[in-house]
C-alpha positions in Angstrom: -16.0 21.1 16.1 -13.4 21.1 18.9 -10.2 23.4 19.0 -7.4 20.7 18.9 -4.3 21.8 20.3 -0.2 20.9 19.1 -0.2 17.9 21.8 -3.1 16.6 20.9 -2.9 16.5 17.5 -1.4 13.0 15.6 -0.8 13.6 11.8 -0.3 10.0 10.0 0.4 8.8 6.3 -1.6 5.8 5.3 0.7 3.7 3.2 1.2 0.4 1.3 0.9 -1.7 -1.8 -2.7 -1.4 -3.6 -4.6 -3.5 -2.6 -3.2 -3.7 1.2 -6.4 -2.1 2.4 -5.3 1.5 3.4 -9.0 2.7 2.5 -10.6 0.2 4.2 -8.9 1.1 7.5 -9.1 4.9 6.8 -12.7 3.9 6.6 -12.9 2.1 10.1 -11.1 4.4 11.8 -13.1 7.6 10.6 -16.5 4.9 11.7 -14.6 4.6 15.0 -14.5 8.0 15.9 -17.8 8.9 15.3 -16.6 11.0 11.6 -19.2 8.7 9.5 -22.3 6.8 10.7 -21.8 3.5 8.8 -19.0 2.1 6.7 -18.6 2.4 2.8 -16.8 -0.2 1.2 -14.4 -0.1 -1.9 -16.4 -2.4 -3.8 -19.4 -0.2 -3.9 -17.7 3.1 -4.4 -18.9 4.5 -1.5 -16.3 5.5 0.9 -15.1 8.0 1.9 -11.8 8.5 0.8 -12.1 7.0 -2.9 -14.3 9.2 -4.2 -13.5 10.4 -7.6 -15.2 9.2 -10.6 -11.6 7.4 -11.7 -10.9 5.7 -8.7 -14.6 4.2 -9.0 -13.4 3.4 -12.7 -10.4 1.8 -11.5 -11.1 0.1 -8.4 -8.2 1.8 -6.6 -6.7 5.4 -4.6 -5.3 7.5 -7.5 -5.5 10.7 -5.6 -4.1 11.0 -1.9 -6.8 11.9 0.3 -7.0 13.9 3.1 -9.3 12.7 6.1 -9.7 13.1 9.8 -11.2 11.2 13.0 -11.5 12.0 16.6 -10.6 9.5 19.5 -10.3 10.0 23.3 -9.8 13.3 23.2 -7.2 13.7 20.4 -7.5 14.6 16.7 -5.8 12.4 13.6 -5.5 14.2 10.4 -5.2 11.1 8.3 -3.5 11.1 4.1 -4.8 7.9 3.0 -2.3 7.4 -0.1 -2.7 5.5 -3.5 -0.5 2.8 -3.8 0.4 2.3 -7.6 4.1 3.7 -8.2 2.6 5.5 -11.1 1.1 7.9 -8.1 3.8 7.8 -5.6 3.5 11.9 -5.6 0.1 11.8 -3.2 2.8 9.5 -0.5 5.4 12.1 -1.2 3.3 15.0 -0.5 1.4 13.2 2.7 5.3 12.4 3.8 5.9 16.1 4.0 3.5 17.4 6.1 2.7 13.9 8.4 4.7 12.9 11.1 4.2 9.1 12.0 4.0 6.5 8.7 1.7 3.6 8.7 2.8 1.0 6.4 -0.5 -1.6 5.8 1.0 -5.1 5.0 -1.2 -7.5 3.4 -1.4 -10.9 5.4 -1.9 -12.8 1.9 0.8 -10.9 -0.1 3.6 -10.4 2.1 6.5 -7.9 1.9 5.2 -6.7 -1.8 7.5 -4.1 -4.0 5.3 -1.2 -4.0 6.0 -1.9 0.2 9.6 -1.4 -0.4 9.4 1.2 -2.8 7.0 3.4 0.1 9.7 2.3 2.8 12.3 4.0 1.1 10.6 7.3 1.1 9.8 7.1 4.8 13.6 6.3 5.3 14.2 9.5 2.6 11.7 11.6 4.9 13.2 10.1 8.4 9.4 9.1 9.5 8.2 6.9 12.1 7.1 3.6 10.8 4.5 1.3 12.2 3.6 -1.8 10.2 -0.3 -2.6 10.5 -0.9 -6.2 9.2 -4.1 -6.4 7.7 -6.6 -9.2 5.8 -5.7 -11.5 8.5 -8.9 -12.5 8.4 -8.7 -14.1 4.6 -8.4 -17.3 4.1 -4.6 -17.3 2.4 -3.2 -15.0 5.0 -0.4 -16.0 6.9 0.9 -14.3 9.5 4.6 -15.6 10.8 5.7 -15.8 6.8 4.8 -12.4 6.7 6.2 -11.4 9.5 9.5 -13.2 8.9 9.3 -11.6 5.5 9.5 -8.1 7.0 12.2 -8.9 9.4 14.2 -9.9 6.2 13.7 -7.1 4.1 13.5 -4.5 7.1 16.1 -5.5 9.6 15.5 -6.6 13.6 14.0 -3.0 13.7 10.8 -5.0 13.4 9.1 -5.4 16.5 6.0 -7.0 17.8 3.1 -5.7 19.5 0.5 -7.8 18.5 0.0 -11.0 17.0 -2.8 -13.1 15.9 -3.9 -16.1 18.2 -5.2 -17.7 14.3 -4.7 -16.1 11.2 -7.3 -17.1 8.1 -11.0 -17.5 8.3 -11.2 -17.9 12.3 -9.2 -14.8 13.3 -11.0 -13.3 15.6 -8.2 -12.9 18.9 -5.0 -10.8 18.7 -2.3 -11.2 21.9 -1.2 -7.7 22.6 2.5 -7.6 24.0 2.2 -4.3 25.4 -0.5 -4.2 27.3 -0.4 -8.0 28.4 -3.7 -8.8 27.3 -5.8 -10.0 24.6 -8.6 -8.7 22.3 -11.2 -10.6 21.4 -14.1 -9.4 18.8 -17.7 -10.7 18.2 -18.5 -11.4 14.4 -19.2 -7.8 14.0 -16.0 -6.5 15.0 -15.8 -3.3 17.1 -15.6 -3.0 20.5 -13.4 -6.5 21.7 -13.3 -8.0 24.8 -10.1 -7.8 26.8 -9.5 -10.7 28.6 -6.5 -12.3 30.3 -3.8 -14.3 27.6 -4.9 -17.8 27.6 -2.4 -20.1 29.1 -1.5 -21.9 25.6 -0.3 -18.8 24.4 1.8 -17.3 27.8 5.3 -18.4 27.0 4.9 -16.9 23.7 3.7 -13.8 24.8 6.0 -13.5 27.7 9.2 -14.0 25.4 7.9 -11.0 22.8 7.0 -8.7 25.5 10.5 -9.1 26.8 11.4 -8.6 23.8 9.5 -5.3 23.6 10.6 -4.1 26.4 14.7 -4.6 25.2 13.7 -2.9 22.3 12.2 0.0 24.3 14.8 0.3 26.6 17.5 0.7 24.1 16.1 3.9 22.5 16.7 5.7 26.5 19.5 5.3 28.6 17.7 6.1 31.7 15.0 3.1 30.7 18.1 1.3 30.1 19.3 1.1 33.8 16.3 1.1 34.8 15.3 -1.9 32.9 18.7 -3.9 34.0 18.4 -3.1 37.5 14.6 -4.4 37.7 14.6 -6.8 35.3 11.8 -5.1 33.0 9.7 -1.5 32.6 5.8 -1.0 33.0 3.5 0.2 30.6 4.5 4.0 30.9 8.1 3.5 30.7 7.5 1.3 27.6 5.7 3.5 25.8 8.3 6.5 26.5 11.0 4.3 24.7 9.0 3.3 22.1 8.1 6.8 21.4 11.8 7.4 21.2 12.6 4.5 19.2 9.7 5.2 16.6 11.3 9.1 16.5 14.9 7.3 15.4 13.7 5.0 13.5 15.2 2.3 15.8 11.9 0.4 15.8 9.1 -0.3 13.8 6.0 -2.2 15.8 3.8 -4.5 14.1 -0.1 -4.5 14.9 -2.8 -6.8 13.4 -6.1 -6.2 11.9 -9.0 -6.4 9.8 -10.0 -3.5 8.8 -13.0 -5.1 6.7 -14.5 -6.3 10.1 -13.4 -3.7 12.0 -11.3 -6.0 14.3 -8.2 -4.1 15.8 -8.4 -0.2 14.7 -9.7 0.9 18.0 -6.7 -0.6 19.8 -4.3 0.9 17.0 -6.4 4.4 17.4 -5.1 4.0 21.1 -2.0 2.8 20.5 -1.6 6.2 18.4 -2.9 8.4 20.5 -1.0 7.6 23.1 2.4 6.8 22.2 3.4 7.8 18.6 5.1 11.4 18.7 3.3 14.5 18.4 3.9 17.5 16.1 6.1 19.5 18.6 8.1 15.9 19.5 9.3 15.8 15.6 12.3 18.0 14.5 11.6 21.5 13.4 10.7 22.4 9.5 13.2 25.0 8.2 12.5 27.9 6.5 14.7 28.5 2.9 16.7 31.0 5.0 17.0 27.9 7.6 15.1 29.3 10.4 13.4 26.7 12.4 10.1 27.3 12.9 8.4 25.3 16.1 5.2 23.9 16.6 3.9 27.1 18.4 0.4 28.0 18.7 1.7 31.2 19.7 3.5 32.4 16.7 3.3 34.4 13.7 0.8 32.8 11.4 2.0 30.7 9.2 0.6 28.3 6.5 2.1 25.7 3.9 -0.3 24.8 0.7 0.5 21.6 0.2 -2.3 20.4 -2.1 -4.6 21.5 -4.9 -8.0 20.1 -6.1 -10.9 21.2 -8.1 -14.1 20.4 -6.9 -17.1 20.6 -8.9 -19.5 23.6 -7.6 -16.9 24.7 -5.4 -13.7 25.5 -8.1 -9.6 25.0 -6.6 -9.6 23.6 -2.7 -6.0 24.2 -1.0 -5.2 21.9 1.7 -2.7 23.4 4.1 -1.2 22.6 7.6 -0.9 25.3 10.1 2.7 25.6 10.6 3.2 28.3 13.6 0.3 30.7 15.6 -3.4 29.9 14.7 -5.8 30.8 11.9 -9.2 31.4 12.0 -12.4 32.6 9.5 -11.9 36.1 7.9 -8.2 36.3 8.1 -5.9 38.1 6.1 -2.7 36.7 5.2 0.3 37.3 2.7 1.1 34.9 0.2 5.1 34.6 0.6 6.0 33.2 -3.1 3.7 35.8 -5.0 3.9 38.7 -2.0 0.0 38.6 -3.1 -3.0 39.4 -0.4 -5.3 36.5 0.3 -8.5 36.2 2.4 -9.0 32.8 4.3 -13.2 33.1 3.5 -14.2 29.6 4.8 -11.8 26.9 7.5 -12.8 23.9 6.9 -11.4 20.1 8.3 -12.1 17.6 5.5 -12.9 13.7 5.4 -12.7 13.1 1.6 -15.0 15.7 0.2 -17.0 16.0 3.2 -16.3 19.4 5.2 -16.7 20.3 8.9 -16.6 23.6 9.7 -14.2 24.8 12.7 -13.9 28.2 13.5 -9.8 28.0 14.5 -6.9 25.5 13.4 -3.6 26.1 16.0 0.4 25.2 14.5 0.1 21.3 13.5 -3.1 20.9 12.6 -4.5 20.3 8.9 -7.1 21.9 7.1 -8.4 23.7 4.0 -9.7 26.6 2.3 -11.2 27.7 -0.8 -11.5 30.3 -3.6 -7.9 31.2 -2.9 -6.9 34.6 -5.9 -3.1 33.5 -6.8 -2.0 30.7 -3.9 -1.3 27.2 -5.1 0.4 24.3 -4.3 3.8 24.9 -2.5 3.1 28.3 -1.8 3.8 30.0 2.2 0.4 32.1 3.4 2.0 34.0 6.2 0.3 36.9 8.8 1.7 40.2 8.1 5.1 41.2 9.1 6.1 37.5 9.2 8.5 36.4 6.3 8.9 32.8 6.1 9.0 30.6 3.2 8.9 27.3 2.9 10.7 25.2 0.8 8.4 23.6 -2.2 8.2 19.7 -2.8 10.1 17.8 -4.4 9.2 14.7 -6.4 11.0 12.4 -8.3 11.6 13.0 -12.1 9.3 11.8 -14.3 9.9 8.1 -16.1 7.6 7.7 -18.8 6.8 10.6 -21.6 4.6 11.0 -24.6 3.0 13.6 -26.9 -0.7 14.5 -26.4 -3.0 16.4 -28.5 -6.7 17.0 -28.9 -8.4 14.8 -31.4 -10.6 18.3 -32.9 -8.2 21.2 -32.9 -11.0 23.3 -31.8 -10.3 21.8 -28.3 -6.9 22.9 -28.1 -7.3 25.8 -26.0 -9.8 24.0 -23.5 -6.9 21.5 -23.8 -4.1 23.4 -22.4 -6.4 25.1 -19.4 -7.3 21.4 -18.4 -3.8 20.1 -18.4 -2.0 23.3 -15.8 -5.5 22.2 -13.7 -3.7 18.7 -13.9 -0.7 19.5 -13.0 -1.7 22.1 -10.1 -3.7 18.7 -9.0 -0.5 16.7 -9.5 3.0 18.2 -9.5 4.2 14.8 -10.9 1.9 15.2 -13.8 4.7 17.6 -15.7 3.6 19.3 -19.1 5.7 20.9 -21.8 4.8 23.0 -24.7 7.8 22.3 -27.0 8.4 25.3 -29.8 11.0 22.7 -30.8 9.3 19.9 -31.4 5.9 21.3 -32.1 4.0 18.9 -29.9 2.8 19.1 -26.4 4.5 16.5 -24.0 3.5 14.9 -21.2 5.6 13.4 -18.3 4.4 11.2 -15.6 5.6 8.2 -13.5 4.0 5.6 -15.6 2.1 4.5 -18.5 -1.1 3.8 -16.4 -0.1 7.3 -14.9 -0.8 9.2 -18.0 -3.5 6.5 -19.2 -5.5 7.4 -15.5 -4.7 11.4 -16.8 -6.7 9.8 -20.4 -9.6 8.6 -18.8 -10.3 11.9 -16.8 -9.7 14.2 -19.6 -11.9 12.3 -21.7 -14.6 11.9 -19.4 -14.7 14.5 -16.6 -14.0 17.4 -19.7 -15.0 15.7 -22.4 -12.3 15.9 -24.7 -11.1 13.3 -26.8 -7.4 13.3 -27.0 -4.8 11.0 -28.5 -0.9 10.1 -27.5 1.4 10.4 -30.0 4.6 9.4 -29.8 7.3 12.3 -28.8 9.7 13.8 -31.2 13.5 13.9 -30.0 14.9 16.8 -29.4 18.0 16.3 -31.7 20.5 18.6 -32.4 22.7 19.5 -35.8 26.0 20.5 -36.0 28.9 20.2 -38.3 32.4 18.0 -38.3 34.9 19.8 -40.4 35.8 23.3 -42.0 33.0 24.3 -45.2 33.5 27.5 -47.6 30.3 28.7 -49.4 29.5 31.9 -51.5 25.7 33.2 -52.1 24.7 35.9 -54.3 20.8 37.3 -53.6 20.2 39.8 -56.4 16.5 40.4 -57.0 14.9 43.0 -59.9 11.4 43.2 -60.7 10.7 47.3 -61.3 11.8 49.8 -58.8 14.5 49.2 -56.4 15.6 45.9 -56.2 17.4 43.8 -53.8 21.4 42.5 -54.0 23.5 41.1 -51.8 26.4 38.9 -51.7 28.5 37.5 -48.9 31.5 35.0 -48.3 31.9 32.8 -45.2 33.4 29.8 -43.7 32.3 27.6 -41.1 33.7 25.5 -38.8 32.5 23.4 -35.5 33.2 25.4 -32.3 34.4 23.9 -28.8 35.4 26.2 -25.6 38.6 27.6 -25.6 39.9 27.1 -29.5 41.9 29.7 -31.1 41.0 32.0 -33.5 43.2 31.5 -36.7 44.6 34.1 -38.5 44.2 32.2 -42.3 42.6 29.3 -43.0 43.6 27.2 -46.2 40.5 25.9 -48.2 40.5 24.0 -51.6 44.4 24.9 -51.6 43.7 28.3 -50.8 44.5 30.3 -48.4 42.2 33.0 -46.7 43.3 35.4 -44.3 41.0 36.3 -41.9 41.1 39.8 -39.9 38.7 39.1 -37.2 37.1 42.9 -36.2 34.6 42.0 -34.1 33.0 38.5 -32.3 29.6 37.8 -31.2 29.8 34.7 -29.0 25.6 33.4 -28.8 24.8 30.9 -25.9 21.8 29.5 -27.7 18.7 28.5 -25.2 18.9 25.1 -26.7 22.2 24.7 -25.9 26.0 25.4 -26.9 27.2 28.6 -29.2 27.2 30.3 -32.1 29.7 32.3 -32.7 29.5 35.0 -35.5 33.1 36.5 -36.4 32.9 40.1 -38.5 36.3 39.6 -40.9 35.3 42.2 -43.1 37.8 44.7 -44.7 37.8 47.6 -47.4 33.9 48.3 -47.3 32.9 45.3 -49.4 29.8 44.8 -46.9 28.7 47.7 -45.0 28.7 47.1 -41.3 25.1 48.2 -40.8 24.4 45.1 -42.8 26.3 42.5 -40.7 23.5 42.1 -38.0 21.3 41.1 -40.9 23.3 38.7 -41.6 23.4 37.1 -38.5 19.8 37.1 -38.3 19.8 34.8 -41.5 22.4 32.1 -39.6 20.3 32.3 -36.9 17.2 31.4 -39.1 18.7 28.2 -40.4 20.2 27.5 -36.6 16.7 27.0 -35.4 16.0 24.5 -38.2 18.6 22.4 -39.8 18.8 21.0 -43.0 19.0 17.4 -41.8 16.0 16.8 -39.7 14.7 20.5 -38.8 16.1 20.6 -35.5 18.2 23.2 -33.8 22.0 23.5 -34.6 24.5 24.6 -32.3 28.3 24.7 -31.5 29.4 26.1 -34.8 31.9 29.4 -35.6 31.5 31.7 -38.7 33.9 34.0 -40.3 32.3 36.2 -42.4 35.3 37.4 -44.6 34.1 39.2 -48.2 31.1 40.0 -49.9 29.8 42.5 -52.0 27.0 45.4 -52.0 25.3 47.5 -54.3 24.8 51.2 -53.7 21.1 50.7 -54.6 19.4 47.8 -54.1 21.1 46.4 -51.4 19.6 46.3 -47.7 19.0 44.4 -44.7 16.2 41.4 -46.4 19.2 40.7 -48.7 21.7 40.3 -46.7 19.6 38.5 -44.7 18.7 36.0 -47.3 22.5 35.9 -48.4 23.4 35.1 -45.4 21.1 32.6 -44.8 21.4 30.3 -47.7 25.4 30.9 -47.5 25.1 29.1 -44.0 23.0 26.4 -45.5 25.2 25.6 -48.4 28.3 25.7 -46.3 26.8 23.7 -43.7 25.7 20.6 -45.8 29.6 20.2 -46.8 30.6 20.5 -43.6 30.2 17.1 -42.8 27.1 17.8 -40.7 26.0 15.2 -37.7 23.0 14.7 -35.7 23.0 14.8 -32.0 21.0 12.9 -29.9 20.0 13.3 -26.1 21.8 10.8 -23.7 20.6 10.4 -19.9 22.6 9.6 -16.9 20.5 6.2 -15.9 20.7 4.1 -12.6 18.7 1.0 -12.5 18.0 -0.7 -9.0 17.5 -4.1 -9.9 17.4 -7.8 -7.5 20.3 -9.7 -8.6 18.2 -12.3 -9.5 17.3 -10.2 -12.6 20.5 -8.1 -13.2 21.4 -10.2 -16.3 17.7 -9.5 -17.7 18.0 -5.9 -17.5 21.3 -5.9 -18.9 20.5 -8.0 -22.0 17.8 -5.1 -22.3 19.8 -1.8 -21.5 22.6 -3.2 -24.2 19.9 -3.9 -26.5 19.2 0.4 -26.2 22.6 1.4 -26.8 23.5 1.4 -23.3 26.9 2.4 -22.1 27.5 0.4 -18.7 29.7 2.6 -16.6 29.6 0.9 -13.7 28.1 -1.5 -11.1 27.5 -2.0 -7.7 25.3 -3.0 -4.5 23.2 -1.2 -2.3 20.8 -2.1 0.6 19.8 -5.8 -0.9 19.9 -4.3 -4.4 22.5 -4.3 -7.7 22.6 -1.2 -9.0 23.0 -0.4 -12.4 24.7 2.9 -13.9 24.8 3.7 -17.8 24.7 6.2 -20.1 21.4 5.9 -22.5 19.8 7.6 -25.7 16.4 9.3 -25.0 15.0 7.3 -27.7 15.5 4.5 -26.6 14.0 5.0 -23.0 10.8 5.1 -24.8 8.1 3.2 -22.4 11.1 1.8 -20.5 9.4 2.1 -17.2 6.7 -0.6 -18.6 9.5 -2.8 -19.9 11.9 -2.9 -16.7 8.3 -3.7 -14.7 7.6 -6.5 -16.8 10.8 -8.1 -16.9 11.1 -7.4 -12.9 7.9 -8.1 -12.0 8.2 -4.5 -10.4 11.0 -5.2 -8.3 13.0 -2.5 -9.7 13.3 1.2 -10.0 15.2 3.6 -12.3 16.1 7.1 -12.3 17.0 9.2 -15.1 18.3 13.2 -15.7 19.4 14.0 -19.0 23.4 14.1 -19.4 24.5 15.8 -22.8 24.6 15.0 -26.4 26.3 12.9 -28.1 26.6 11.8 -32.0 24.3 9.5 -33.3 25.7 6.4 -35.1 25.7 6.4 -39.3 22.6 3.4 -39.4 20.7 6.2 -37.1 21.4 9.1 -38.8 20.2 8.1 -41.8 17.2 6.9 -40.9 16.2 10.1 -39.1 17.1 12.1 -42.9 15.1 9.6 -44.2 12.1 9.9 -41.9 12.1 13.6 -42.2 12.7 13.6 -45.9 9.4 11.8 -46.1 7.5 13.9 -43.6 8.7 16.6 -45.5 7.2 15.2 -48.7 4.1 14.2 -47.6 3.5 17.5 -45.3 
């Protein structure tokens, strides 16, 4: 396979809804440039792209997949990406390392949300945008609503360059502004036939080329002049402002197609090649020192791993693109994040899991490897002596959790090793052994998204696995001031075991002052602190541990045992097991025996001392609240507020934002249980929400007790 160089290499996302027929042109164009022979088609599972056992399941991308084609001399490395919001990471990732966009808009559907939800990201990324509209060919499509429907939604930005002489079952013609001419294709599709615009159609053509050629101009203020001192631009000077114009995002052209007959992707393939900006023509990726590092063939190797798979018979693939310099077979490079040797043993380019061997890739181009030791996604391969390191991908936080475990607990372990494979396969795919909560949770972006994650663990590895719901991670603490006294004394032959110890309790908040007495029961207790351990627990807040002890009546070699019993009943409180926090001790008297006492007693003074003093101490759960801001068209802002208020919702405010209401509250984590499936159904999938967890607040009385209840039962029955 050919060397491609920087200039003549075009790296594109495939976007749009499901169903928009991203695959289907993927397929067409790899067809077009000679990549494949004939052309699969989604309904028989036999394309190229959609080629996992789930996405045959499904009927639909669930993976992003990474393809190339070759035409007129140039290379496109092609991400055709799934289109469900559950697996918006594959469009994230192919946003990253692509420079031009192609948004597929489905002639029967319109501007749909998962179109707006993928334009948001190319606006978040700064990315090119072409629309391609596609099914024109179907009998319900309808061209000018759609295209009026995208000028709404998308602004004047929208610009035609093509548009179809008949939309529905006779499309067969598209008028191309640009180029003055139309295409014309046989039943077959393919190659058209370029003939002049037919006189019915002129003044319509003329007024969008002119059109064009404003909207060209105004992205170069050479073309500009140029344009009002002659009255209009040829093709050359049109295509150097719309190159400019797609590179600020001042313009986003529309083409037409059908990919299922092949009718218009060898004009778009031109169309690409020769106008939309190259590697070198996009702004610089910077390093996490922020050094810019340019396109250059001629500088220090450098790779970025943006993608992980494993393949059957061949174990983990890594997908990369070539940053800066050139690598070839037999290399040696430095992995950046792990400053760990690795040994590029095969180059391949990739159309879905077919591989063509090359023998070279130069700074822009996309490829991958396999078999790499300790390299994985997000991690910088660079040549030796060269020290950059890229900055890893971020994806949005996950909106729907649940807790997973193996139906036989003999597939545990096989469990855990397939679910790090998962995520390594899918960053958005988040897993959490929780100590605290004893359960294993997964995160994803949806419920289909963890139901898809079901299907392949149940049959690609063949374990059967259930979803449980997920614990809360509450918290205990206490509300007022609690004395308690606790006397371990233990004899049963020999040595024995005594200790006794006194200690107050009280909740803790920064910056309080340490009293001198403190009057209990109408008495008063003096309190001579000696020493202070201040404990920032890993679950959050303090315990503080304050030594009052004077005359000996506990020796101090016995005061760390102590501790260690608080501690004990910190990690599991008495109301629903969960972890206390934000609570100060004093302990002030005790008493010792010169025998039998020693560190277990203490210990299990201590220990129960805590306990007692903590159940009269006016103890309260906490729950987890999250910071939550709801996108929402206003057309179904009362809907989702009716259902946020009906989750304990605390509104803190409102506004609007680019055509959309925007929610802000404060919610409990238990509440947001499958709240990504709810707002979808009640929005028809209009909206979007974010969520990151805010702090913890007190649970109200009806709450609390029904948690003691629930765990008094589980503790009954366990």
């Amino acid at each position: 396979m050919k060397v491609y160089q920087a200039d003549q290499i075009k790296n594109l996302a495939l976007l749009g809804s499901s169903g928009s027929g991203k695959t289907t042109l993927a397929e067409a164009m790899l067809y077009e440039g000679g990549v494949i022979s004939r052309r699969g088609d989604v309904g028989s599972n036999n394309t190229v792209s959609d080629y996992h056992r789930v996405e045959h399941e499904y009927g639909y991308s669930v993976f992003s997949s990474v393809l190339f084609t070759e035409y007129q001399g140039r290379k496109f490395n092609i991400l055709d990406c799934p289109g469900s919001d559950d697996f918006i990471g594959g469009a994230i990732t192919s946003l990253n390392v692509t420079d031009t966009a192609l948004m597929l808009l489905n002639a029967t559907q319109g501007v749909e949300v998962g179109t707006e939800n993928l334009f948001r990201y190319t606006e978040q990324y700064n990315k090119p945008l072409i629309f391609v509209m596609n099914q024109l060919d179907h009998e319900k499509a309808n061209y000018d609503q759609t295209l009026e429907n995208a000028i709404e939604v998308f602004g004047n930005k929208v610009v035609v360059v093509q548009y179809p002489v008949t939309a529905g079952t006779g499309f067969n013609a598209v008028v191309d502004v640009l180029k003055m001419k139309m295409y014309q294709w046989g039943p077959d599709g393919g190659e058209p036939e370029i003939l002049d615009i037919p006189a019915d159609q002129k003044e319509k053509a003329d007024e969008l080329h002119n059109a064009l050629v404003e909207a060209a101009a105004e992205n170069d203020e050479p073309l500009m002049e140029l344009y009002f001192e002659e009255g209009t631009l040829n093709e050359d000077q049109m295509r150097q402002g719309i190159r400019k114009g797609l590179i600020a995002r001042d313009m986003f052209p529309v083409f037409c197609v059908s990919a299922e007959k092949d009718m218009g992707g060898r004009r778009l393939m031109e169309f690409l090649g020769n106008v939309v900006p190259n590697v070198s023509d996009m702004p610089a990726p910077v390093t996490k020192d922020g050094v810019e590092v340019s396109c250059d063939p001629n500088g220090p190797t450098s790779l970025f791993i943006f993608k992980t798979s494993v393949e059957p018979h061949l174990g983990e693939v890594s997908f990369f693109k070539v940053m800066s310099g050139k690598v070839s077979e037999g290399m040696d490079l430095v992995n950046a994040n792990k400053n760990a040797k690795e040994r590029i043993a095969q180059l391949n380019c990739v159309a879905g899991n077919n591989r063509h061997k090359v023998t070279e890739l130069v700074a822009g181009d996309i490829g991958v490897t396999v078999k790499l030791k300790e390299t994985h996604t997000n991690h910088t391969l660079n040549e030796k002596g060269c020290d950059y390191l890229f900055e890893p991908i971020h994806y949005p936080n996950p909106k729907y959790r649940s807790a997973i475990k193996a139906v036989s607990e003999s597939d545990d372990e096989k469990l855990g090793e397939v679910l790090q494979r998962m995520h390594e396969e899918d960053p958005t795919l988040v897993i959490e052994y929780s100590k605290e909560l004893k359960q294993i949770i997964v995160f994803g972006q949806g419920e289909f998204h963890l139901n898809t994650m079901k299907w392949r663990i149940e049959n690609n590895d063949k374990i059967n696995i259930e979803f449980l719901s997920p614990r809360i991670p509450y918290r205990e603490t206490i509300t007022k001031v609690a004395r308690a006294d606790y006397r371990h004394k233990k004899q049963s032959g020999g040595a024995g075991q005594f200790g006794e110890v006194h200690m107050i309790i009280e909740p803790y908040y920064e910056g309080m002052d340490t009293p001198a007495t403190m009057k209990i029961d109408g008495q008063e207790i003096k309190l001579n602190v000696r020493d202070t351990d201040e404990i920032k627990l890993h679950w959050g807040g303090k315990l503080v541990y304050n030594n009052c002890i004077v005359g000996g009546s506990i020796d101090a070699r016995f005061m760390p045992a102590i501790l260690k019993g608080i501690m004990e009943k910190m990690e599991e409180g008495p109301l629903t097991g969960s972890y206390a926090r934000d609570i100060r001790v004093f302990v002030y008297d005790g008493k010792m025996h010169p025998v039998d006492s020693n560190e277990i007693s203490f210990k299990l003074a201590g220990r129960n001392a805590f306990s007692q003093a903590f159940k009269t101490a006016g103890p309260k759960i906490m729950e987890p609240v999250y910071n939550v801001e709801v996108k929402v068209p206003s057309d179904r802002m009362g809907d989702v507020m009716s259902d946020l208020q009906g989750r304990r919702a605390m509104i803190e405010g409102m506004s609007s934002e680019k055509g959309f209401e925007v929610i802000k509250a404060k919610v409990p984590l238990k509440e947001m249980n499958k709240y990504s499936t709810s707002l979808s159904s009640i929005t028809g999938g209009r909206a979007f929400y974010t969520m990151e967890f805010a702090n913890y607040d007190k649970v109200p009385p009806e709450v609390q007790a029904e948690l003691i209840k629930a765990f008094e039962k589980e503790q009954v029955e366990a």
